[in-house]
C-alpha positions in Angstrom: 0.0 0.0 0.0 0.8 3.2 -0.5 2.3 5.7 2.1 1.2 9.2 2.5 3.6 10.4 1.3 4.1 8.4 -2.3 -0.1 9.5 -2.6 1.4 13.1 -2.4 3.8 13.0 -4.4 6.8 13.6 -2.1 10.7 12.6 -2.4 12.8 11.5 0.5 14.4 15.0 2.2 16.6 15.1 5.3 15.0 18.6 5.7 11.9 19.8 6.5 9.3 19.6 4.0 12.4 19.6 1.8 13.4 22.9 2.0 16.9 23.8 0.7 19.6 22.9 2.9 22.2 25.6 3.7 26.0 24.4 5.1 26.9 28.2 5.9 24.8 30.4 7.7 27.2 33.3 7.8 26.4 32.5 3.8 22.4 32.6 4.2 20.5 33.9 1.0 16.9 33.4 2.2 14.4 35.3 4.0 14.0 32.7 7.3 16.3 29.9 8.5 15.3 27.4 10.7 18.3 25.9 12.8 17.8 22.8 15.4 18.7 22.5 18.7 18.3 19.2 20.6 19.3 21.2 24.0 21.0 23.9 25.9 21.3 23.9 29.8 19.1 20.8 30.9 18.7 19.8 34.6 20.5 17.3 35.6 17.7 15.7 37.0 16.0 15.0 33.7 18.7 15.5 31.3 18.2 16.5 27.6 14.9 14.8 27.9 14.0 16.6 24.4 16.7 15.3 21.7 15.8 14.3 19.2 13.0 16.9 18.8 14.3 18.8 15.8 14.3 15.9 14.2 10.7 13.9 14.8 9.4 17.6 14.0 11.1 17.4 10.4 9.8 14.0 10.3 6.4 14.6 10.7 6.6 16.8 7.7 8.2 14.1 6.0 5.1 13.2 4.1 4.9 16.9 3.0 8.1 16.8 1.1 8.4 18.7 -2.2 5.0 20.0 -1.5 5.6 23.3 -0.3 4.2 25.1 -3.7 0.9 22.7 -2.6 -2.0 24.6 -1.5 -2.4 24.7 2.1 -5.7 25.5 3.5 -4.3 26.4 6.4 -2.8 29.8 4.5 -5.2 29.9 1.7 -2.3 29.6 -0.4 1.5 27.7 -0.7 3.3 28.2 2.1 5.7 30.4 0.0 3.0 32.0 -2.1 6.1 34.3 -3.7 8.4 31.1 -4.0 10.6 29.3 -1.5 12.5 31.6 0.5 13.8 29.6 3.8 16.2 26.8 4.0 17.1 24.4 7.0 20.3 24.9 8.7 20.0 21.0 10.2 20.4 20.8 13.8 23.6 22.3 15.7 26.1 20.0 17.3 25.6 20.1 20.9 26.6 18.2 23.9 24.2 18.1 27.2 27.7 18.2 29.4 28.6 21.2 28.2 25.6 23.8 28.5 28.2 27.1 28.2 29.3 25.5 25.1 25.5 24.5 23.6 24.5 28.1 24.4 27.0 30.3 22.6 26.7 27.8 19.5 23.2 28.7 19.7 23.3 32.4 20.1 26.5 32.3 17.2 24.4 30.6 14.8 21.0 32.9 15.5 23.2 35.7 15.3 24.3 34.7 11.5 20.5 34.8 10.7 20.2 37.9 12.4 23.1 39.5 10.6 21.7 38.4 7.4 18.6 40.3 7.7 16.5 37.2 8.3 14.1 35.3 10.7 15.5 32.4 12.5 13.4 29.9 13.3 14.4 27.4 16.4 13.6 24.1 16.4 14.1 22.3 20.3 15.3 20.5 22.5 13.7 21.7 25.8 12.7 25.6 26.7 16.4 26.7 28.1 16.9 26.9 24.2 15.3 29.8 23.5 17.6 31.8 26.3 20.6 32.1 24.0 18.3 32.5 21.1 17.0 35.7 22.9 20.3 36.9 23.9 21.5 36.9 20.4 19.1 39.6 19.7 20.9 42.2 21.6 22.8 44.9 20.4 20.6 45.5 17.4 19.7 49.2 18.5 15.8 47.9 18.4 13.8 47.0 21.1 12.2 42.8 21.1 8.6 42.3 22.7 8.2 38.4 23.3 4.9 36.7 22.7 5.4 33.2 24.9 3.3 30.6 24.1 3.2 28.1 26.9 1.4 26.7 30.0 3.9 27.7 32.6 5.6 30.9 33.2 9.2 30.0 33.5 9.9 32.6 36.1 11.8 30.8 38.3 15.2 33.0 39.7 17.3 29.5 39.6 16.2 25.8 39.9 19.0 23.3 41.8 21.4 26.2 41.3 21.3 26.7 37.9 20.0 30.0 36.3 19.9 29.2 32.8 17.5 26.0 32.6 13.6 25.5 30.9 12.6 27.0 33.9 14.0 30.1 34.2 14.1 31.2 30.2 11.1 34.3 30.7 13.3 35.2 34.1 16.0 35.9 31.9 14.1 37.3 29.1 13.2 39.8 31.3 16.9 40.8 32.2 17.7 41.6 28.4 18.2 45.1 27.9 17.0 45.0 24.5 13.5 43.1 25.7 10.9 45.8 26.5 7.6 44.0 26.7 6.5 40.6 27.3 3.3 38.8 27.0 2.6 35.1 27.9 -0.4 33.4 27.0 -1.6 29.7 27.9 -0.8 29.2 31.3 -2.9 26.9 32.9 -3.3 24.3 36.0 -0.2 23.9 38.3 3.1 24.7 37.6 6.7 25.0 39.2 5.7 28.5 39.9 5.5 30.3 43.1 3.6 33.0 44.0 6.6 35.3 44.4 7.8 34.1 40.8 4.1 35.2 39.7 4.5 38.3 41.4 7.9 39.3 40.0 6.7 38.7 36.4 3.7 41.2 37.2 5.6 43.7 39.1 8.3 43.4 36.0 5.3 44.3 33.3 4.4 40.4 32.0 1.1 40.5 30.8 -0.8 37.1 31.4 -3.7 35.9 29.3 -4.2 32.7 31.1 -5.5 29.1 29.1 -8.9 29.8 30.2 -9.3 33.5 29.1 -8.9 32.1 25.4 -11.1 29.3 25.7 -14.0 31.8 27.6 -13.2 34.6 25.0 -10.3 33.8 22.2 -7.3 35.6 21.0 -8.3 39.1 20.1 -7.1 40.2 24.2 -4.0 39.1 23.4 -3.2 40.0 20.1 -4.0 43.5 20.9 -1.5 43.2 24.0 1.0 43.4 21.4 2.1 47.4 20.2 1.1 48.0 17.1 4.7 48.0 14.7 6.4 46.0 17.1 9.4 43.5 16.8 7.6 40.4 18.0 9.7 37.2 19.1 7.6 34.4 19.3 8.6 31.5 21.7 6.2 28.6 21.6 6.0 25.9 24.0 4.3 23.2 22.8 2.9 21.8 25.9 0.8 25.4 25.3 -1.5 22.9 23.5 -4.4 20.7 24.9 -2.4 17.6 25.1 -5.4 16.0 23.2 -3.7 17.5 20.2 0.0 17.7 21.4 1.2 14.4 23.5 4.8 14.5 23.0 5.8 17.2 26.3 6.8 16.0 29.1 4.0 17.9 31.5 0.7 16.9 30.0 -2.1 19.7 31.4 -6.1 19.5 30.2 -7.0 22.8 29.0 -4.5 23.8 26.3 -5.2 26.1 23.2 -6.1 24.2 20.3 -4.5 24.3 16.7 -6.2 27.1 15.7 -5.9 28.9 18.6 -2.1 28.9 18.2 -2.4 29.5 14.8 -5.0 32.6 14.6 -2.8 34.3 17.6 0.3 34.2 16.0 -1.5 35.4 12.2 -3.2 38.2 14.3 0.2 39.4 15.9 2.1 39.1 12.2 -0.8 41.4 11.1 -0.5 44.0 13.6 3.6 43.9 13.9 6.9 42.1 12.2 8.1 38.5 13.5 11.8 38.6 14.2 12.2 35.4 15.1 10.6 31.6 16.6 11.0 29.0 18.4 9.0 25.9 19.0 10.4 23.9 21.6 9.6 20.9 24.0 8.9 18.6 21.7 9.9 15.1 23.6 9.4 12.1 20.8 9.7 9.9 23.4 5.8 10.6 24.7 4.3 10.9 21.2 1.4 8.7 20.4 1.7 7.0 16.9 3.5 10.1 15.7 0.5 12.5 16.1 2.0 15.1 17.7 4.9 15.1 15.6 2.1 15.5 12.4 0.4 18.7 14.2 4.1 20.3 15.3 4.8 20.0 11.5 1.8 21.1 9.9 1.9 24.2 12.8 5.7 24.7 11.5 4.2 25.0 8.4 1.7 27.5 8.8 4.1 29.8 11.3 6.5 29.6 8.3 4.1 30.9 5.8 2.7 33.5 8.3 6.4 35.1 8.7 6.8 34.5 4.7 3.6 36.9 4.1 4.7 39.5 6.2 4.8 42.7 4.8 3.1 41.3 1.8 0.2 41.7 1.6 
């Protein structure tokens, strides 16, 4: 029988969705660049619980290959309506013992993006990823307003001693000179937050727009938290999602936005400011069910990359 992918018409591509492959990113000729990281600073309690995650997301677009000129419903269009105009860096080469090390080959490789006037787009490996990804944003004479996506906060001052791990990556944020606004949306049910970490993201200027505010009243709060003509970094979580839809995360939580939640927040922000950069992290294959969750991470990959492709284009 026929796979999927031999009904679509796709070819066998070690990148996602087969997008061109770039060796160089210091070299980069396209307008976003998606880079993978299987970790950064994990706990040594859990270790780098999400390798492999780059790689179970590109293979859940596998199916998808040479089809990016398809239409896709989700866009009303190809997901590069003006031709292809990302590639895929591969993932970086990083070693959980050395978490100094993991982090500035990170921020060097997000800062060749940057550099080249494009958006880099993270894949991860668990949420201390997105802290070097941040950092490499700085000293760009602009000012960054992060839109997190996730059910918990990650506010925590330190966890076990260390400062830079999944827990902490919005604490840090917040330290960044070059970050002046930060909204977080999907928090739900309980978390390794305390009250004084809640209370420190407040007193700091974090807007919350909790799980249950979207599912009582949808997006539009929340998109409109963002400034009009803002830089907009978007760090996605995906154990933001019900876990009906997303079971490869390590914290499972009823209650999480649905596909289209995700999807219509981040459109409405790309229609109201400029995404300068994503990351979708947490991905763990190791609690996917039959691959679903790998399928929905891809086809929201997807979408996300066609939103950023239409910006300003319209």
């Amino acid at each position: 029988m026929a796979n999927l992918g031999e009904m679509f018409g796709a070819g066998a591509s070690e990148t996602f969705m087969g997008l061109p492959a770039c060796e160089d990113l210091a070299q980069l000729d396209a307008g976003i660049a998606l880079i993978g990281a299987d970790c950064a600073t994990p706990y040594e309690s859990v270790g780098a619980y999400c390798a492999g995650g780059p790689a179970a997301i590109r293979a859940g677009g596998a199916a998808y290959a040479a089809n990016l000129l398809h239409m896709n419903f989700d866009l009303g269009g190809p997901v590069f309506p003006g031709g292809i105009d990302a590639v895929d860096a591969g993932n970086l080469t990083l070693d959980p013992a050395d978490a100094e090390a993991n982090r500035r080959k990170i921020a060097r490789a997000v800062g060749h993006v940057l550099d080249r006037g494009a958006v880099p787009v993270l894949l991860g490996g668990d949420d201390s990823v997105p802290i070097p990804m941040l950092e490499a944003f700085g000293g760009r004479n602009r000012d960054f307003t992060i839109l997190q996506i996730d059910a918990h906060i990650d506010w925590r001052d330190e966890v076990g001693g260390e400062r830079q791990g999944l827990s902490s990556t919005m604490r840090r944020a917040s330290e960044m000179r070059h970050v002046s606004r930060i909204v977080q949306v999907g928090q739900r049910g309980i978390g390794s937050a305390r009250m004084a970490d809640v209370a420190a993201a407040r007193q700091w200027g974090v807007e919350f727009v909790p799980a249950r505010e979207i599912a009582r009243e949808g997006i539009l709060r929340a998109a409109s938290l963002i400034p009009e003509g803002a830089e907009v970094i978007v760090c996605l979580d995906l154990d933001a999602l019900d876990p009906s839809v997303m079971p490869a995360v390590i914290g499972r939580t009823a209650g999480g936005l649905g596909y289209w939640d995700t999807v219509e927040l981040i459109s409405a922000v790309a229609g109201r400011a400029r995404i300068a950069g994503f990351d979708m992290v947490e991905f763990m294959p190791a609690r996917d069910i039959d691959g679903q969750g790998a399928l929905v991470a891809a086809q929201l990959l997807a979408a996300v990359l066609g939103i950023i492709a239409r910006q300003g284009k319209a």
